[in-house]
C-alpha positions as CSV (number, residue, x, y, z in Angstrom):
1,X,-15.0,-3.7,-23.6
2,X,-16.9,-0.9,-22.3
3,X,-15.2,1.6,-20.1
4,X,-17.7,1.0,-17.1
5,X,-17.1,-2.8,-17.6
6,X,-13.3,-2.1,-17.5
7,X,-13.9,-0.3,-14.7
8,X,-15.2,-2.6,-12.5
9,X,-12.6,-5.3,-13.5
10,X,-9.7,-3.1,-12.6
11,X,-11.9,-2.6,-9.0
12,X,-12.4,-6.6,-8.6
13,X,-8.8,-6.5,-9.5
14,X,-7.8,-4.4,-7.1
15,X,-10.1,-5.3,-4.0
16,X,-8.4,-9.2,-5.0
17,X,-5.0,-7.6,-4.5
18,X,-5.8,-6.1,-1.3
19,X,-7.8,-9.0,0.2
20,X,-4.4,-10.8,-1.0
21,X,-1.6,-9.0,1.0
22,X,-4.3,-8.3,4.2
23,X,-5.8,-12.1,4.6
24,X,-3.7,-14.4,2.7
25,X,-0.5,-13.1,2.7
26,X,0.0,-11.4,6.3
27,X,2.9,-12.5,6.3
28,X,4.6,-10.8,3.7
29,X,6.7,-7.5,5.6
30,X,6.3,-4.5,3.8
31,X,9.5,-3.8,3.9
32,X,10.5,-7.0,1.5
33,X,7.6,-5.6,-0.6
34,X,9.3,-2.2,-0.9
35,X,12.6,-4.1,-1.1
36,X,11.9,-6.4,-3.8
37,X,8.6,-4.4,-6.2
38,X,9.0,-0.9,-5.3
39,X,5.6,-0.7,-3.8
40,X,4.4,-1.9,-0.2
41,X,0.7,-1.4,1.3
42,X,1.7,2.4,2.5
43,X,2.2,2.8,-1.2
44,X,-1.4,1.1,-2.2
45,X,-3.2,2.9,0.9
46,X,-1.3,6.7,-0.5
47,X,-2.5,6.2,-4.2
48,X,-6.3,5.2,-2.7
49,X,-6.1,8.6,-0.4
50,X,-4.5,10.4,-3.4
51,X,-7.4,8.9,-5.8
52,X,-10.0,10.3,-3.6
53,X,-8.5,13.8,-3.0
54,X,-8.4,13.8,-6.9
55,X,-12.0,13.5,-6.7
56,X,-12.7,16.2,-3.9
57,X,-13.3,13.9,-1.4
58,X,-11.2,14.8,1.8
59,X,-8.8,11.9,3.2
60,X,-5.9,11.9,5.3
61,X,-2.4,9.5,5.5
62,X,-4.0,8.2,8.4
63,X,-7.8,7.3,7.3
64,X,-6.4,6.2,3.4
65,X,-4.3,3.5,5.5
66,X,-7.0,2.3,7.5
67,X,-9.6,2.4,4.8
68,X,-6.7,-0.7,2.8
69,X,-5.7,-1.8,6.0
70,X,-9.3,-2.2,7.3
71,X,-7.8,-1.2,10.8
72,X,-5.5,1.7,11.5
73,X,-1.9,1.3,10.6
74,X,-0.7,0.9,14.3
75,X,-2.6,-1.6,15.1
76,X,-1.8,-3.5,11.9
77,X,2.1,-3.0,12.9
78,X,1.3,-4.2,16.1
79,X,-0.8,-7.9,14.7
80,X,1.7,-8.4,11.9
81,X,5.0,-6.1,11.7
82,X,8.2,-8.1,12.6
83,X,12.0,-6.2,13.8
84,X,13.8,-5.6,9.9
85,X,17.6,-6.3,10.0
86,X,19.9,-4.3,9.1
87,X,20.4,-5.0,6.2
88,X,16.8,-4.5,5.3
89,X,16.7,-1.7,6.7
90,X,19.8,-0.2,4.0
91,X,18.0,-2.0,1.3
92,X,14.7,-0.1,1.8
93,X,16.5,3.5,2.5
94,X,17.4,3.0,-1.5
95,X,13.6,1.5,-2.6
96,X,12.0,4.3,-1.0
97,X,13.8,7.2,-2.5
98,X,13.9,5.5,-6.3
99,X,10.2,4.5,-5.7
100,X,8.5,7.2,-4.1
101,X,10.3,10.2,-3.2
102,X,11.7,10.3,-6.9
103,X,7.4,9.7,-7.9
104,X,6.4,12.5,-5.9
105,X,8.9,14.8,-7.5
């Protein structure tokens, strides 16, 4: 396989994914995301606004969210986010620092 061709699978791949989590699965919290893979949407929306700072192209936290989201973050929290337990709340404190502040350092 050529490199463009792999290219564009990994970007149907990816666009899938994200069509995935914002249409079909809505009702998947990020937190359980976080919780249970290490990775939520935040995560998928930073690595798209990292990928195009890489490439010179200036994006912010706020406009890589809404560019995955398709909406800004806020208003996606406000459709879709439920209240977290507790519990969940622990559980995630422990996901985030082994999944991303340990990736950023």
């Amino acid at each position: 396989m050529d490199d463009q061709t792999r290219i564009e699978i990994e970007a149907a791949a990816f666009r899938r994914l994200q069509r995935h989590l914002m249409q079909d699965r809505q009702d998947v919290q990020n937190i359980d995301m976080m919780n249970l893979a290490g990775f939520c949407r935040n995560c998928l929306s930073r690595w798209y606004q990292e990928a195009a700072n890489e490439r010179g192209i200036e994006m912010t936290k706020d406009e890589g969210r809404a560019a995955y989201y398709g909406m800004p973050s806020d208003d996606w929290k406000a459709k879709f986010q439920t209240e977290a337990s507790p519990e969940k709340q622990a559980e995630f404190e422990v996901a985030f620092k082994e999944n991303v502040l340990d990736e950023k350092r």
